[in-house]
C-alpha positions as CSV (number, residue, x, y, z in Angstrom):
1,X,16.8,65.7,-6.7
2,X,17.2,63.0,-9.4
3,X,13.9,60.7,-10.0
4,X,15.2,58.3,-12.6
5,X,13.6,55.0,-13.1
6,X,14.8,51.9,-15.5
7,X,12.4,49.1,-16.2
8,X,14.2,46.4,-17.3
9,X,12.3,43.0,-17.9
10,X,14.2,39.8,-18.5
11,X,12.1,37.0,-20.1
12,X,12.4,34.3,-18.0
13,X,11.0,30.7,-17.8
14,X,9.4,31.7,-14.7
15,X,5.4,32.4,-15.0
16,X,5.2,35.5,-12.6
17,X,8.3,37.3,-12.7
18,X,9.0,39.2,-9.8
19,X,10.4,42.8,-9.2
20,X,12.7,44.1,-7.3
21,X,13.6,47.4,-6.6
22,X,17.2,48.9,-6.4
23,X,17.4,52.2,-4.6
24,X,21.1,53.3,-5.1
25,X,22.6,56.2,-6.7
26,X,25.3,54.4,-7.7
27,X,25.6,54.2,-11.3
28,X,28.0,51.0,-11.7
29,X,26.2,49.2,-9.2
30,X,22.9,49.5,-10.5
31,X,23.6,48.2,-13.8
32,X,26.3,45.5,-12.1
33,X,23.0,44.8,-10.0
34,X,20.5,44.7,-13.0
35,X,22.8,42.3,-15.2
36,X,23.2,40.0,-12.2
37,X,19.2,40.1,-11.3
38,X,18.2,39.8,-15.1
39,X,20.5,37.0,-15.4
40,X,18.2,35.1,-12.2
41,X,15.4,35.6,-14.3
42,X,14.1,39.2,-12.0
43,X,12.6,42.6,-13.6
44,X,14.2,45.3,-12.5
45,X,13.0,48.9,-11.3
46,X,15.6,51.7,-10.0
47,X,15.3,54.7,-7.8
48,X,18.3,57.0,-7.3
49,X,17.3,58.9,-4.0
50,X,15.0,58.4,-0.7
51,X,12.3,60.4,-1.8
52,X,11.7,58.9,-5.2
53,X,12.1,55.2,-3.8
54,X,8.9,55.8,-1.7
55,X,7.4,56.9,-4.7
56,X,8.6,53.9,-7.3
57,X,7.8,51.5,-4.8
58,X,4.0,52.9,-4.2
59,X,3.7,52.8,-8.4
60,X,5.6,49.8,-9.1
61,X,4.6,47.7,-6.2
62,X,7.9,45.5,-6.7
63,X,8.5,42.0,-4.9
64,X,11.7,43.5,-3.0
65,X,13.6,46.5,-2.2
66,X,17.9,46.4,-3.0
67,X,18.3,49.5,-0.3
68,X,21.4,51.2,-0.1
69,X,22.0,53.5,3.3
70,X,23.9,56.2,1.8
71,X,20.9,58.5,-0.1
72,X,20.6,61.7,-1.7
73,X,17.4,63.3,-0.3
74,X,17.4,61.3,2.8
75,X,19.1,57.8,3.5
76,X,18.0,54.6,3.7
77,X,16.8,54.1,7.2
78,X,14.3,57.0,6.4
79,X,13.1,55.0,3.0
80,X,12.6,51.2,5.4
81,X,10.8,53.5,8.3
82,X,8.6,54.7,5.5
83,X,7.7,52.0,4.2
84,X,6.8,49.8,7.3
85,X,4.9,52.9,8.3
86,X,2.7,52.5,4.9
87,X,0.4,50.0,4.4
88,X,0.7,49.2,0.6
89,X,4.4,48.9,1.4
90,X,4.6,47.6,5.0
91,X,5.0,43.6,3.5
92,X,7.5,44.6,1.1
93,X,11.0,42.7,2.0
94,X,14.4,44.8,2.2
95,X,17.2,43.9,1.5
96,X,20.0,46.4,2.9
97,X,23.6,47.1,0.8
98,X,25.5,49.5,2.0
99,X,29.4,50.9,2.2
100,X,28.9,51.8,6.2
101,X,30.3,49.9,9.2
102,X,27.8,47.0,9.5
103,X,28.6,47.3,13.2
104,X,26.8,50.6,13.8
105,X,24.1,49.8,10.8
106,X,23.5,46.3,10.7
107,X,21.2,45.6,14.2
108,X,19.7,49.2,13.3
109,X,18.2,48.0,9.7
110,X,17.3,45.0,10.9
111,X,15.7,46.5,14.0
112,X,14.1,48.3,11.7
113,X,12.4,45.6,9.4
114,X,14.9,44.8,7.2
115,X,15.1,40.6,5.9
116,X,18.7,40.9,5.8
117,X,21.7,43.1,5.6
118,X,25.1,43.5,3.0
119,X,28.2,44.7,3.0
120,X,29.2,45.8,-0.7
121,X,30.2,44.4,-2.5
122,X,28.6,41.4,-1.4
123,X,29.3,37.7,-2.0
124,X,26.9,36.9,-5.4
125,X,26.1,33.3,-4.0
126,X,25.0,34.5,-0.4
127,X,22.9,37.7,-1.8
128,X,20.9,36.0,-4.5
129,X,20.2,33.3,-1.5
130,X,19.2,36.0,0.7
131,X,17.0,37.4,-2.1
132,X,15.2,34.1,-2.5
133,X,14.6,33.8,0.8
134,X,12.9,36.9,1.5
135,X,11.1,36.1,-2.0
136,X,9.9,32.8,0.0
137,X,11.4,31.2,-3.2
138,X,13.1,27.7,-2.9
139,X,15.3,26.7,-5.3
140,X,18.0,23.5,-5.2
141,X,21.5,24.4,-4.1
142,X,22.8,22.9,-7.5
143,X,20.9,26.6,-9.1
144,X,23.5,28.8,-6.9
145,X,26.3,27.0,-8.2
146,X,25.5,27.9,-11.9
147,X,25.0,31.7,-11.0
């Protein structure tokens, strides 16, 4: 089991940056992930397994959770049943991206508590408006366009 965090923190014109979490073990995703978050003025955390995202998010306490399906240790529906069943993590937003058929996982994670659900590799303009959204952040159409 690999527990490998990355703080990353982007200085930002923002006053309170938020955090969001990316639990993937996907190499190449997390840093295409971090460059595109830091970029949107985000800090970023990572966990690369189902056991150690329980365990970031309960230490870090981050704004939202990036929350891939496909986990060493357990999977991803494990991590979002966890953490709506704890109550320092239960208002936590999750954001799922995943490689498996949205048809058989899609109505499950969001069953399940999850603000919205991806496909990867998603679409950069519709992803970063999901993760405003679920941030409750609301931001002029003309900011999308420059990203």
């Amino acid at each position: 089991m690999t527990q490998t965090t990355d703080s990353i923190a982007q200085g930002s014109d923002q006053t309170t940056e938020k955090t969001i979490l990316i639990v993937d073990d996907d190499d190449h995703l997390l840093l295409g992930l971090t460059a595109r978050l830091k970029t949107n003025g985000y800090a970023v955390v990572w966990a690369r397994d189902a056991v150690a995202a329980i365990s970031i998010a309960r230490k870090q306490a981050p704004d939202l959770v990036i929350l891939d399906l496909g986990l060493p240790a357990g999977n991803g529906f494990l991590v979002l049943e966890r953490m709506r069943a704890l109550s320092d993590l239960i208002a936590i937003p999750v954001i799922v991206l995943s490689a498996r058929d949205p048809a058989d996982n899609k109505k499950r994670a969001l069953d399940a508590g999850a603000a919205a659900y991806f496909q990867k590799p998603p679409n950069n303009h519709e992803f970063l408006m999901a993760i405003r959204r679920a941030l409750g952040e609301t931001v002029a159409l003309s900011t999308f366009l420059k990203t």
